[in-house]
Legacy VTK file of the C-alpha trace (Angstrom):
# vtk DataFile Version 3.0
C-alpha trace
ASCII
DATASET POLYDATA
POINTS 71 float
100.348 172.033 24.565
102.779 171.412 22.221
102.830 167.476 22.405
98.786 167.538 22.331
97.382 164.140 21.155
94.137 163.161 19.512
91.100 162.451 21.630
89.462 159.329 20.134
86.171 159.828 18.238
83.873 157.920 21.188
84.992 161.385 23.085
83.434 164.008 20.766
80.966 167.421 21.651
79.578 168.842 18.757
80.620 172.321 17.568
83.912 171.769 20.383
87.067 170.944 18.964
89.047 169.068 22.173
92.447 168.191 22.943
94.275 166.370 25.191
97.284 167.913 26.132
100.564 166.362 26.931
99.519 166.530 30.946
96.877 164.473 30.167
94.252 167.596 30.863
91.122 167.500 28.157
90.724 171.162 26.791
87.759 171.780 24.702
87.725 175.031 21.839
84.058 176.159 20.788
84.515 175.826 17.127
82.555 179.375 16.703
82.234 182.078 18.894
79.253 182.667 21.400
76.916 185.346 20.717
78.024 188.949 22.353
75.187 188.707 24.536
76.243 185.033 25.900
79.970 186.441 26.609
79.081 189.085 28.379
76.854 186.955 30.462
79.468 184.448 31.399
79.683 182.104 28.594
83.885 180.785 27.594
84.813 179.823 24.495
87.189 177.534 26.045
87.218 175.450 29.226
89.661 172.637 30.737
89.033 169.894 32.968
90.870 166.985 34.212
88.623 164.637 32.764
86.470 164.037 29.616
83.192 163.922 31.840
84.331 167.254 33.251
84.935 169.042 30.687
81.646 167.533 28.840
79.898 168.841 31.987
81.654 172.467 31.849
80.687 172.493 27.984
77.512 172.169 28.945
77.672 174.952 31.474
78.922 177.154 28.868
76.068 176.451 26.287
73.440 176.378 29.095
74.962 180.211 30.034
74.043 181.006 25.852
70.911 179.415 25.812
69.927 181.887 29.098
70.622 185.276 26.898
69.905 183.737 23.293
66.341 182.690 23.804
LINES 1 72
71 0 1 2 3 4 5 6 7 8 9 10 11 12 13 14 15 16 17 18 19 20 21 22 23 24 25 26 27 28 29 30 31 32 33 34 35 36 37 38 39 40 41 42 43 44 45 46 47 48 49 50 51 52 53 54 55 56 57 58 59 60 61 62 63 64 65 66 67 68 69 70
């Protein structure tokens, strides 16, 4: 991902930092880690999808996973 460019601001999930690599593929980076319990059920720090609606939606899985074990 060396020639990464900026996602535009429109395209933001809070606590996610994403990227957009150089193939076009949107990568998204939780900005702090999950909870142990939430990792060991499932839950990824980091996901990629070919889209920004996909990898909104896999965020979403990921949290959804946390919220499961946190509450």
């Amino acid at each position: 991902m060396e020639n990464a460019r900026s996602i535009p601001t429109s395209q933001a999930i809070p606590g996610w930092r994403l990227i957009l690599s150089d193939a076009g593929r949107f990568w998204a980076l939780r900005q702090t880690p999950f909870p142990v319990d939430a990792v060991r059920a499932g839950a990824d720090p980091a996901v990629d999808a070919d889209t920004f609606a996909e990898v909104q939606a896999a965020v979403e899985q990921q949290e959804e996973i946390a919220r499961r074990v946190t509450s």
